[in-house]
CHARMM internal coordinates of N, CA and C (Angstrom, degrees):
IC EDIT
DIST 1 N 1 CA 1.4492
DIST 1 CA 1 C 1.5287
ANGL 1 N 1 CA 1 C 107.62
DIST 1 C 2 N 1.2929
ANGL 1 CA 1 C 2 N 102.90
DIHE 1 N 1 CA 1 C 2 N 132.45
DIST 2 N 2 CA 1.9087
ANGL 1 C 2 N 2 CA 103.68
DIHE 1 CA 1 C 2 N 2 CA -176.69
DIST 2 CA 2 C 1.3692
ANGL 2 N 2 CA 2 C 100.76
DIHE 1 C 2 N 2 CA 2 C -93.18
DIST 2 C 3 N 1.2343
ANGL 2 CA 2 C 3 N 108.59
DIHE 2 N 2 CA 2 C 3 N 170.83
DIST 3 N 3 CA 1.2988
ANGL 2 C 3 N 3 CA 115.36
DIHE 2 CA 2 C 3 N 3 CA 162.71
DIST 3 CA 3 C 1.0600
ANGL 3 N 3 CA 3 C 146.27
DIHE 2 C 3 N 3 CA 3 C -55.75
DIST 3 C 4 N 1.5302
ANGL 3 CA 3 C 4 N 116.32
DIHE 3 N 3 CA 3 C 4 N -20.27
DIST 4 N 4 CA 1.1506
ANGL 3 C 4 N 4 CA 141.55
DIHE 3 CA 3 C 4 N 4 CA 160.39
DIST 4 CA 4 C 1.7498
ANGL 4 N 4 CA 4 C 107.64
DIHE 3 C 4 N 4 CA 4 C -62.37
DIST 4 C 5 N 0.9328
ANGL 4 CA 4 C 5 N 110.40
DIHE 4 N 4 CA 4 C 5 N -62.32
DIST 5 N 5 CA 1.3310
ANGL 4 C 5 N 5 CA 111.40
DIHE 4 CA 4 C 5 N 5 CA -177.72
DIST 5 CA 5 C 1.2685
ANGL 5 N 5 CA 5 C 97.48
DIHE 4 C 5 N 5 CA 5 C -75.80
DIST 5 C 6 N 1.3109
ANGL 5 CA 5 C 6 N 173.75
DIHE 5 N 5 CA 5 C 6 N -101.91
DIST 6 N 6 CA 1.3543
ANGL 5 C 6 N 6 CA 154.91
DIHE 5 CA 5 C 6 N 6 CA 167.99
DIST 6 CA 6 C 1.3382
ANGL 6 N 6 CA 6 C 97.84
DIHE 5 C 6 N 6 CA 6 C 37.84
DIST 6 C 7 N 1.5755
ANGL 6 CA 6 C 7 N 107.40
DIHE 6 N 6 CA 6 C 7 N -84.36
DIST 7 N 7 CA 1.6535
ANGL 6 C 7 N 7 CA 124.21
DIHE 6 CA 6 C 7 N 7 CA -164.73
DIST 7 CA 7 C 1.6919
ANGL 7 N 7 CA 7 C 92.77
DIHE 6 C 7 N 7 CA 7 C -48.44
DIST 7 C 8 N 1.3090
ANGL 7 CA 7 C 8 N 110.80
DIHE 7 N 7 CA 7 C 8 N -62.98
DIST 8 N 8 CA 1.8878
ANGL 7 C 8 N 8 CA 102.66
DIHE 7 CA 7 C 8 N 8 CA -164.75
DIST 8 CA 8 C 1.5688
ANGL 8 N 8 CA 8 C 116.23
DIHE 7 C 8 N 8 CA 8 C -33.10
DIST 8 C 9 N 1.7541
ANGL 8 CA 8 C 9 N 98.40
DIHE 8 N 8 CA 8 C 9 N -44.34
DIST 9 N 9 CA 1.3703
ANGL 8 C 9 N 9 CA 111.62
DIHE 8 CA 8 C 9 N 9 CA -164.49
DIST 9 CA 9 C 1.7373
ANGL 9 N 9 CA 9 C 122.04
DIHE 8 C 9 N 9 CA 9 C -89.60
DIST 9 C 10 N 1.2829
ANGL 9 CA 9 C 10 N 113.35
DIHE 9 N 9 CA 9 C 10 N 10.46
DIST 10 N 10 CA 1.6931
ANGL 9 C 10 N 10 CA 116.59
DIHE 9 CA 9 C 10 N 10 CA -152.18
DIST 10 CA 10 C 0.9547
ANGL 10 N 10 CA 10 C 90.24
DIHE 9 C 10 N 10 CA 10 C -82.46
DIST 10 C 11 N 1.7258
ANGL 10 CA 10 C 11 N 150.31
DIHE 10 N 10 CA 10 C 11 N -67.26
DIST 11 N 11 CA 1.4790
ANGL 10 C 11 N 11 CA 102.35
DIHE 10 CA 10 C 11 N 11 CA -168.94
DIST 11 CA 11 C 1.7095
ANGL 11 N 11 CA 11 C 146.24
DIHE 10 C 11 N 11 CA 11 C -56.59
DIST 11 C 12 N 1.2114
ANGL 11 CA 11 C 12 N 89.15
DIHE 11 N 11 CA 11 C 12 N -19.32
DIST 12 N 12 CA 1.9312
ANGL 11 C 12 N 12 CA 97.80
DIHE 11 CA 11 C 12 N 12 CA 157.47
DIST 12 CA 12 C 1.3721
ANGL 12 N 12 CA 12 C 109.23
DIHE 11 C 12 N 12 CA 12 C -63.91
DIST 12 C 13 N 1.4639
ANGL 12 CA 12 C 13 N 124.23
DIHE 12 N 12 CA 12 C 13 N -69.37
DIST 13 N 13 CA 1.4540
ANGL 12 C 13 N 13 CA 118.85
DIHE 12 CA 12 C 13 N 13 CA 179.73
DIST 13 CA 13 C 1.4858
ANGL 13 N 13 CA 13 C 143.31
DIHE 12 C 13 N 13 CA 13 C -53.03
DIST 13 C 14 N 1.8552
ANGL 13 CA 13 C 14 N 107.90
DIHE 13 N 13 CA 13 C 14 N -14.07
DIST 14 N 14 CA 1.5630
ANGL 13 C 14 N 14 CA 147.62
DIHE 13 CA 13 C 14 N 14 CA 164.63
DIST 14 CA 14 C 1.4414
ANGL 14 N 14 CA 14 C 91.90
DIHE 13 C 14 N 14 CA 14 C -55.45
DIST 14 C 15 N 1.7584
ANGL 14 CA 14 C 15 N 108.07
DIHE 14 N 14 CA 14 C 15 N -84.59
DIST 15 N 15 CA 1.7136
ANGL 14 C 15 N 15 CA 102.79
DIHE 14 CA 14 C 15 N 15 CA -172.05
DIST 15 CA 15 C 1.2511
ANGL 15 N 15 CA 15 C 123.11
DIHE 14 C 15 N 15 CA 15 C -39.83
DIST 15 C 16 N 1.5140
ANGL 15 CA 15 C 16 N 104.16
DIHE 15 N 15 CA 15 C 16 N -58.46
DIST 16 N 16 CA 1.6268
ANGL 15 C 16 N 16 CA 99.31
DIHE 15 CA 15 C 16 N 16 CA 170.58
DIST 16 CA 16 C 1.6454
ANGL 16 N 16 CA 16 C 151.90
DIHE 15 C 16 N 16 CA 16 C -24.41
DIST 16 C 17 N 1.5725
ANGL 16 CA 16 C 17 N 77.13
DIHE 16 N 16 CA 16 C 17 N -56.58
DIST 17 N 17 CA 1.7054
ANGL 16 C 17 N 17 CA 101.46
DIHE 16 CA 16 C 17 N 17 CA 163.78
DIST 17 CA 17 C 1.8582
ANGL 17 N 17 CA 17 C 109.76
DIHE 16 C 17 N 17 CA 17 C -71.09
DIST 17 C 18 N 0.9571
ANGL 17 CA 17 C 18 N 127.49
DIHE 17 N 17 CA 17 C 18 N -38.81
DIST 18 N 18 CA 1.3134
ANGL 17 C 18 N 18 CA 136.14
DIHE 17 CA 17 C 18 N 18 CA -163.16
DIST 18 CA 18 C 1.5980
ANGL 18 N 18 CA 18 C 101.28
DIHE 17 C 18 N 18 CA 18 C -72.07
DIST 18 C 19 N 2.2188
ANGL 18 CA 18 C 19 N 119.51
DIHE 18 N 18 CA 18 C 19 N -39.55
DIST 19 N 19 CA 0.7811
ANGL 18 C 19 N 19 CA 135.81
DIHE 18 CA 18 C 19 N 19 CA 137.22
DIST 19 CA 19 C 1.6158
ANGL 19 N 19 CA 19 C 129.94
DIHE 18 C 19 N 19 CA 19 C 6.67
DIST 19 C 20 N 1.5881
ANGL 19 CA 19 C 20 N 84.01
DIHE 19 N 19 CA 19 C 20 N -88.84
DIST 20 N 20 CA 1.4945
ANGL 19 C 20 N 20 CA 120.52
DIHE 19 CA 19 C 20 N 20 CA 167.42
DIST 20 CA 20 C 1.7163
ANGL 20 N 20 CA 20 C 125.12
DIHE 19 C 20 N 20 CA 20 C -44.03
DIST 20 C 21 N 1.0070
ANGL 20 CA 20 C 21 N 93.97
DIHE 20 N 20 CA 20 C 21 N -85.24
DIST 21 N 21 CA 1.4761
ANGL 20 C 21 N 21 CA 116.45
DIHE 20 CA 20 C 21 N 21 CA 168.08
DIST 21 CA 21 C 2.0946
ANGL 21 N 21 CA 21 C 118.88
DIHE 20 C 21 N 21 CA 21 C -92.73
DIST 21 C 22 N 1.0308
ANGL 21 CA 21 C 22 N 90.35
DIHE 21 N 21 CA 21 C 22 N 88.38
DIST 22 N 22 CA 1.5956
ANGL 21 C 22 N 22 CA 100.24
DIHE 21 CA 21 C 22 N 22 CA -176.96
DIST 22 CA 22 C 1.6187
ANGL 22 N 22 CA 22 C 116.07
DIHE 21 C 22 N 22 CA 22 C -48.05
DIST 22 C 23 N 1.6097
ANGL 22 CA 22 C 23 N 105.17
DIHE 22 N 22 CA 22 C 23 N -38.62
DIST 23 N 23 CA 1.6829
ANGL 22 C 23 N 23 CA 111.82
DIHE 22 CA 22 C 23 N 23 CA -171.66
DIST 23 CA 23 C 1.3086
ANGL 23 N 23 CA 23 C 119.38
DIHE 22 C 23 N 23 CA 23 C -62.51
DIST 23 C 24 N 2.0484
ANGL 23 CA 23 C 24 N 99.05
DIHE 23 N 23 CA 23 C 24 N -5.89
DIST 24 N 24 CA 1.3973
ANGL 23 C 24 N 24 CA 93.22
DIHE 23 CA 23 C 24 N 24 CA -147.35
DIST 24 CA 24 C 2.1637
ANGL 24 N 24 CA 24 C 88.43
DIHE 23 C 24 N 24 CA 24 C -89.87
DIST 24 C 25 N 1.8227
ANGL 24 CA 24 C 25 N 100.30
DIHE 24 N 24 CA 24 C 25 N 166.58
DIST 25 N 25 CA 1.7758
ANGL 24 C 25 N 25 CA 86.39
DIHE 24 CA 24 C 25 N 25 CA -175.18
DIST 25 CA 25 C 0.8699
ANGL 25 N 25 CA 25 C 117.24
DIHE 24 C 25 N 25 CA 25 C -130.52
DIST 25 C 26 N 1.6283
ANGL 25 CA 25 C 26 N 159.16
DIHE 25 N 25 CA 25 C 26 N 151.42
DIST 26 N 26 CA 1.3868
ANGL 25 C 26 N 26 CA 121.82
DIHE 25 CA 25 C 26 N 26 CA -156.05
DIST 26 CA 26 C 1.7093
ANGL 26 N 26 CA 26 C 107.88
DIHE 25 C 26 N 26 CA 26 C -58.77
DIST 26 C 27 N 1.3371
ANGL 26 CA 26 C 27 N 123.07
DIHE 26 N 26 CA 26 C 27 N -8.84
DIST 27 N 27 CA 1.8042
ANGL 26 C 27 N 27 CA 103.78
DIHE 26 CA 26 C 27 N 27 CA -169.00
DIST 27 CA 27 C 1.0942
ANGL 27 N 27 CA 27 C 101.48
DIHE 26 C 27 N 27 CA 27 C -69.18
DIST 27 C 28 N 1.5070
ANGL 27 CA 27 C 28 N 109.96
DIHE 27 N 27 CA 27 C 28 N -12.12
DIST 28 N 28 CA 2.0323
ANGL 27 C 28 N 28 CA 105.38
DIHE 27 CA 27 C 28 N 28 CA -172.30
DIST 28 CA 28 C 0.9302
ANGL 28 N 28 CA 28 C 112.70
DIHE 27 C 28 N 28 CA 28 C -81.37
DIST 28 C 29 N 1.4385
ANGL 28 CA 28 C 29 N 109.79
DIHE 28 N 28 CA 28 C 29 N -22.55
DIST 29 N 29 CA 1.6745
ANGL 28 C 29 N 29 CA 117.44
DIHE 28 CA 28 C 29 N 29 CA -165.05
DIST 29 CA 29 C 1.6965
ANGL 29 N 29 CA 29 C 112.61
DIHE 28 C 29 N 29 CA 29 C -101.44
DIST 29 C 30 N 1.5692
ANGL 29 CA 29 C 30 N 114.90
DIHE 29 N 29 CA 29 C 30 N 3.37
DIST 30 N 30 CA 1.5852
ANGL 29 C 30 N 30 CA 127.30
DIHE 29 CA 29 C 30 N 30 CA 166.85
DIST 30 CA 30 C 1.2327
ANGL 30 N 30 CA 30 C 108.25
DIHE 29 C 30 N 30 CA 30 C -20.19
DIST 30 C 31 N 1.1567
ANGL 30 CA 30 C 31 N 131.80
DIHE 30 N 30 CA 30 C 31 N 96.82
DIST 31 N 31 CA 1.5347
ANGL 30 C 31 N 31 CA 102.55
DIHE 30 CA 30 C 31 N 31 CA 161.79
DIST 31 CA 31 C 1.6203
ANGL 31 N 31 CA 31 C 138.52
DIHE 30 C 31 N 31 CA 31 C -120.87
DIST 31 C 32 N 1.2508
ANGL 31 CA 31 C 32 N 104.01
DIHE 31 N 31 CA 31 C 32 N 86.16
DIST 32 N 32 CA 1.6075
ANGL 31 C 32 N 32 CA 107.49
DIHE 31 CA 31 C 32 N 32 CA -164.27
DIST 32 CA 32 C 1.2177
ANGL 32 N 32 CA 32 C 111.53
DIHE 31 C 32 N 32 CA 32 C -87.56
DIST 32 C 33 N 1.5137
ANGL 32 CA 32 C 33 N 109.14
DIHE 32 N 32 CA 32 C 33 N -178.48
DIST 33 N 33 CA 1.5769
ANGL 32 C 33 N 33 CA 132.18
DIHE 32 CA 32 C 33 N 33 CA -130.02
DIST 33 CA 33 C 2.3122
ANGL 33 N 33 CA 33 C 85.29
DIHE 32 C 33 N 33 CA 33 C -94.60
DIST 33 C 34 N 0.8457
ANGL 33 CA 33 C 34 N 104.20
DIHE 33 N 33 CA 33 C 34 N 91.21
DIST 34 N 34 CA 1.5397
ANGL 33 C 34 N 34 CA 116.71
DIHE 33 CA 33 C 34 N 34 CA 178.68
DIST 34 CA 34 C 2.2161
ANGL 34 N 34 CA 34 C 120.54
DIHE 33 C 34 N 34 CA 34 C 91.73
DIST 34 C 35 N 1.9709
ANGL 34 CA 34 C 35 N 82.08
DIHE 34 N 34 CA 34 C 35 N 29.99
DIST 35 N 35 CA 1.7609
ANGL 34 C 35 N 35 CA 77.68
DIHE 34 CA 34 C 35 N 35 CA -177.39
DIST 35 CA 35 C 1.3521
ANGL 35 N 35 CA 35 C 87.54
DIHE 34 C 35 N 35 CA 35 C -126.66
DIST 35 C 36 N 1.9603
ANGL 35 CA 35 C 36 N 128.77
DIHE 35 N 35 CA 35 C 36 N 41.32
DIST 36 N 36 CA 1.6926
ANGL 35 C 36 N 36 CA 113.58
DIHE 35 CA 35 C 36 N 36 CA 170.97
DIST 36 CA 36 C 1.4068
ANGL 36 N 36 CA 36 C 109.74
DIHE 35 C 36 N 36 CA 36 C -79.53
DIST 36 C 37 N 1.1495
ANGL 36 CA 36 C 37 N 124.62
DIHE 36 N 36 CA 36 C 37 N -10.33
DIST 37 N 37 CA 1.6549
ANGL 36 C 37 N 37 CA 105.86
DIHE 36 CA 36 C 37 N 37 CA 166.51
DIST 37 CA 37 C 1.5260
ANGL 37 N 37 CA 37 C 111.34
DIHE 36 C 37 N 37 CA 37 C -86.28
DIST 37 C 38 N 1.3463
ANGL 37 CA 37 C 38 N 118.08
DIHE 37 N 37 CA 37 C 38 N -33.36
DIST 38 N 38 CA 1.2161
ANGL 37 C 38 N 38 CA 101.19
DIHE 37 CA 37 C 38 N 38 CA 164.30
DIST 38 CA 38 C 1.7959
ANGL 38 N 38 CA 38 C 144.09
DIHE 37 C 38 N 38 CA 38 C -73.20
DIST 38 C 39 N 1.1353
ANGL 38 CA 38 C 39 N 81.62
DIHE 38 N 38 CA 38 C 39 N -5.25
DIST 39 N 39 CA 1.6966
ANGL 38 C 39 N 39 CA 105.05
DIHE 38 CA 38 C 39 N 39 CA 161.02
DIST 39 CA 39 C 1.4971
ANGL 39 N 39 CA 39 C 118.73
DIHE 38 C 39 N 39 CA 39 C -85.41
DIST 39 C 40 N 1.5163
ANGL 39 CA 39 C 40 N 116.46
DIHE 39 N 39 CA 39 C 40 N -35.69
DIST 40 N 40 CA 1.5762
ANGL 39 C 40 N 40 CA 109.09
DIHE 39 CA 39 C 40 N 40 CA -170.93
DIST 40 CA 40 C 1.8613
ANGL 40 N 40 CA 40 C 90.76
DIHE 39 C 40 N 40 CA 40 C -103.73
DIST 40 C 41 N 1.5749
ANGL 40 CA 40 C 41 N 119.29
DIHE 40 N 40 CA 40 C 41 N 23.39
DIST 41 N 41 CA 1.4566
ANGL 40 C 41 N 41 CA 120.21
DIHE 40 CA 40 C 41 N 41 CA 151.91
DIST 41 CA 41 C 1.4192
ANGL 41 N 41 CA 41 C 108.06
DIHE 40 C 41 N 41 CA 41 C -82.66
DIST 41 C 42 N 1.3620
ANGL 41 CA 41 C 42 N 108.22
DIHE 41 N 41 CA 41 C 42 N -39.89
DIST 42 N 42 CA 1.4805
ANGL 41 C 42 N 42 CA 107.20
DIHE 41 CA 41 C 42 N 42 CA -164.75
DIST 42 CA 42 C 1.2283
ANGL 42 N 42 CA 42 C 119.52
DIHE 41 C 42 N 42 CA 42 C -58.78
DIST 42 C 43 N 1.8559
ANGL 42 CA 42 C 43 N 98.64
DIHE 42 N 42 CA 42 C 43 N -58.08
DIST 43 N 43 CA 1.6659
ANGL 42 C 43 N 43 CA 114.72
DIHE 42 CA 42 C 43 N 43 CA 165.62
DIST 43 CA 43 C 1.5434
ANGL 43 N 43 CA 43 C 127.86
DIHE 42 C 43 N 43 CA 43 C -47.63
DIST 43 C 44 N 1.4787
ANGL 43 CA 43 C 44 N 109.71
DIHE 43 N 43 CA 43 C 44 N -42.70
DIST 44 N 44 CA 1.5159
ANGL 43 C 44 N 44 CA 118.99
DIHE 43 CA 43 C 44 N 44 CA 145.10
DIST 44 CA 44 C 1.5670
ANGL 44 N 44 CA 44 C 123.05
DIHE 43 C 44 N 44 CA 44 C -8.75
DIST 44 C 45 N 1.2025
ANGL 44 CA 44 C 45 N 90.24
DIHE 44 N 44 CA 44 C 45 N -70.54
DIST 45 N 45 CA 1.5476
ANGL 44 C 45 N 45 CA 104.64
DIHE 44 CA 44 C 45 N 45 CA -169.24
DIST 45 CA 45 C 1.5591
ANGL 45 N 45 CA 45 C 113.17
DIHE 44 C 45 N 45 CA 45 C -58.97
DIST 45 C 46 N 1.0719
ANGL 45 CA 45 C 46 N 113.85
DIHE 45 N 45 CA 45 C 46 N -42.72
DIST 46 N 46 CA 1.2917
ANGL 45 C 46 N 46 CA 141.15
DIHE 45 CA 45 C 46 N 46 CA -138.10
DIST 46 CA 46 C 1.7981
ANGL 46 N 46 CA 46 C 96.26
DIHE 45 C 46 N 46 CA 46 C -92.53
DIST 46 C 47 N 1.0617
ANGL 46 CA 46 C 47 N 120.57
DIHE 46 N 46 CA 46 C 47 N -40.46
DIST 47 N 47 CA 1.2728
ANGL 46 C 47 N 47 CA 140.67
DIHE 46 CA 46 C 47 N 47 CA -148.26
DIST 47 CA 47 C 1.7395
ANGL 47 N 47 CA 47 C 113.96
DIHE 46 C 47 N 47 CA 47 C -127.93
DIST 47 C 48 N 1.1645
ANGL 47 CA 47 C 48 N 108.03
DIHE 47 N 47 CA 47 C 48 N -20.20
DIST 48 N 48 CA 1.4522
ANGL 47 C 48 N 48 CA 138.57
DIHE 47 CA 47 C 48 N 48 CA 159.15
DIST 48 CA 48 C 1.8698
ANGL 48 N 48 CA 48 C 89.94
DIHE 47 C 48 N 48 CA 48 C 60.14
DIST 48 C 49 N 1.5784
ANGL 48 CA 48 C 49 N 120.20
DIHE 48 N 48 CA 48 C 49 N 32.47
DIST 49 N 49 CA 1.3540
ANGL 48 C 49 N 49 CA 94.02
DIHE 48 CA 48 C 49 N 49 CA 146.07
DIST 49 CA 49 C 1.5561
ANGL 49 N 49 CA 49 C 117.83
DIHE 48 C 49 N 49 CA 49 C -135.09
DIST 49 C 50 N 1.6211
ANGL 49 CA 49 C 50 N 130.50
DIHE 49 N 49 CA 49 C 50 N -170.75
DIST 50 N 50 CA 1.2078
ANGL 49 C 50 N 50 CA 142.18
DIHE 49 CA 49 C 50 N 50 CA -136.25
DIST 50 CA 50 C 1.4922
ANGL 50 N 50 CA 50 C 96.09
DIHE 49 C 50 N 50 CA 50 C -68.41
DIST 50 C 51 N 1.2952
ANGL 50 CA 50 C 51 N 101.48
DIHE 50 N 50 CA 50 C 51 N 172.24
DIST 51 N 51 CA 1.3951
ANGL 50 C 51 N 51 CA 110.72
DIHE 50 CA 50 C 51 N 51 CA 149.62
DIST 51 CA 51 C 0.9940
ANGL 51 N 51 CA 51 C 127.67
DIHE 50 C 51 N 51 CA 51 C -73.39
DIST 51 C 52 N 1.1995
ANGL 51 CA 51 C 52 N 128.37
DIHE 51 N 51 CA 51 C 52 N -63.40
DIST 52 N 52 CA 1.7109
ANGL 51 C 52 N 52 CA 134.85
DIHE 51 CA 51 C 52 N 52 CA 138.74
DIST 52 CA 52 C 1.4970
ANGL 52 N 52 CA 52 C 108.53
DIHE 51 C 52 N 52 CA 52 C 12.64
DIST 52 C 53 N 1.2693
ANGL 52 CA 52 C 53 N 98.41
DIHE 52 N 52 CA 52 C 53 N -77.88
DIST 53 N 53 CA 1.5971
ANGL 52 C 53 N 53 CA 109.06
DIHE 52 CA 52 C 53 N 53 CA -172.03
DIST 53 CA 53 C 1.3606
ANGL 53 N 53 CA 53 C 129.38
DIHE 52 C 53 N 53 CA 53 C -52.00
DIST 53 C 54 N 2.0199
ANGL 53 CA 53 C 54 N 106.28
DIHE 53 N 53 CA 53 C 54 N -41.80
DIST 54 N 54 CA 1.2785
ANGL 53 C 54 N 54 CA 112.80
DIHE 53 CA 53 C 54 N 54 CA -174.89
DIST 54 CA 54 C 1.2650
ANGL 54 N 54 CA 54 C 103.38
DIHE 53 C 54 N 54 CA 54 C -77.19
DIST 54 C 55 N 1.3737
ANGL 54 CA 54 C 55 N 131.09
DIHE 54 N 54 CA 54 C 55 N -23.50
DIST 55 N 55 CA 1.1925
ANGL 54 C 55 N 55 CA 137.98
DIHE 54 CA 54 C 55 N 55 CA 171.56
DIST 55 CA 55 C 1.9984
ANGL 55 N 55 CA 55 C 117.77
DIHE 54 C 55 N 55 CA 55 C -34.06
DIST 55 C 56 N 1.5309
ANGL 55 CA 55 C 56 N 89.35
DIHE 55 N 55 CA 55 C 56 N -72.01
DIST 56 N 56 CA 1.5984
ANGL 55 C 56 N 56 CA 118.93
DIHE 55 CA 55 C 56 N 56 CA -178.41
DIST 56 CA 56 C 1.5284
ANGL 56 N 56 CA 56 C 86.60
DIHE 55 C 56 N 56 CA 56 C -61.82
DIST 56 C 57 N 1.1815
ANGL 56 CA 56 C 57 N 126.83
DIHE 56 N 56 CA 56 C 57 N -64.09
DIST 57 N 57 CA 1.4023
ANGL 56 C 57 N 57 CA 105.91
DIHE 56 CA 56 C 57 N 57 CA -161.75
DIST 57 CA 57 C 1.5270
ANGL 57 N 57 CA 57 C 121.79
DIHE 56 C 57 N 57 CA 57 C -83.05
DIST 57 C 58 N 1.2201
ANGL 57 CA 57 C 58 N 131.93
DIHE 57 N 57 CA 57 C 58 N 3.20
DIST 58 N 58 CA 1.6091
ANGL 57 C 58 N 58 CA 145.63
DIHE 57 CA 57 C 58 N 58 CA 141.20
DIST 58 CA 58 C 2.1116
ANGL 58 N 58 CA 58 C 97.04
DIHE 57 C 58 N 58 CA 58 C -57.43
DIST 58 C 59 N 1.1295
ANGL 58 CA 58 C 59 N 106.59
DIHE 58 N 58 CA 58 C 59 N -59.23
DIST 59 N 59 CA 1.3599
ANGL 58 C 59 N 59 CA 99.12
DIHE 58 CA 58 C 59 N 59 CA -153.46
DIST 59 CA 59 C 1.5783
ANGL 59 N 59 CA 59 C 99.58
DIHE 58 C 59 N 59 CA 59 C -70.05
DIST 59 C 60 N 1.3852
ANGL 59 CA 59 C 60 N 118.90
DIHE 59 N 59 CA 59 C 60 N -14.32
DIST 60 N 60 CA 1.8739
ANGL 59 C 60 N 60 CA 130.91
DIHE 59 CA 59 C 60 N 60 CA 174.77
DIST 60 CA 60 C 1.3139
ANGL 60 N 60 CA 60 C 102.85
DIHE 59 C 60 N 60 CA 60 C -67.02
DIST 60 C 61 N 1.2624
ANGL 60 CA 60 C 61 N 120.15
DIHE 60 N 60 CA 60 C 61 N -30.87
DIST 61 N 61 CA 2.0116
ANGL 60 C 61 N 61 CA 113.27
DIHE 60 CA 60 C 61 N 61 CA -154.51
DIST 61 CA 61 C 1.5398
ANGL 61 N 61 CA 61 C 85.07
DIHE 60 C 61 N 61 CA 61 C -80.26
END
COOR INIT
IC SEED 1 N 1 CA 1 C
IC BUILD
């Protein structure tokens, strides 16, 4: 899944994660037009795993 399609799909993929990880809030889940690494920093933190990972598992849901 590219990023593009990411972007099409994020409010489906937002709940999901929010789902998932309860702590997470929408400010974590911001996701603007050239800030997705700084968004999957936030979740990072929050969730204590990779980028890598949140990656694969955004592009799984």
């Amino acid at each position: 899944m590219s990023e593009l399609e990411i972007k099409g799909n994020w409010n489906e993929l937002k709940g999901k994660l929010k789902q998932k990880y309860g702590e997470l809030t929408d400010d974590d889940l911001t996701f603007a037009e050239g800030k997705y690494d700084e968004m999957l920093g936030r979740v990072q933190k929050k969730t204590g795993k990779t980028k890598d990972e949140l990656r694969k598992e955004i592009e799984a849901l």
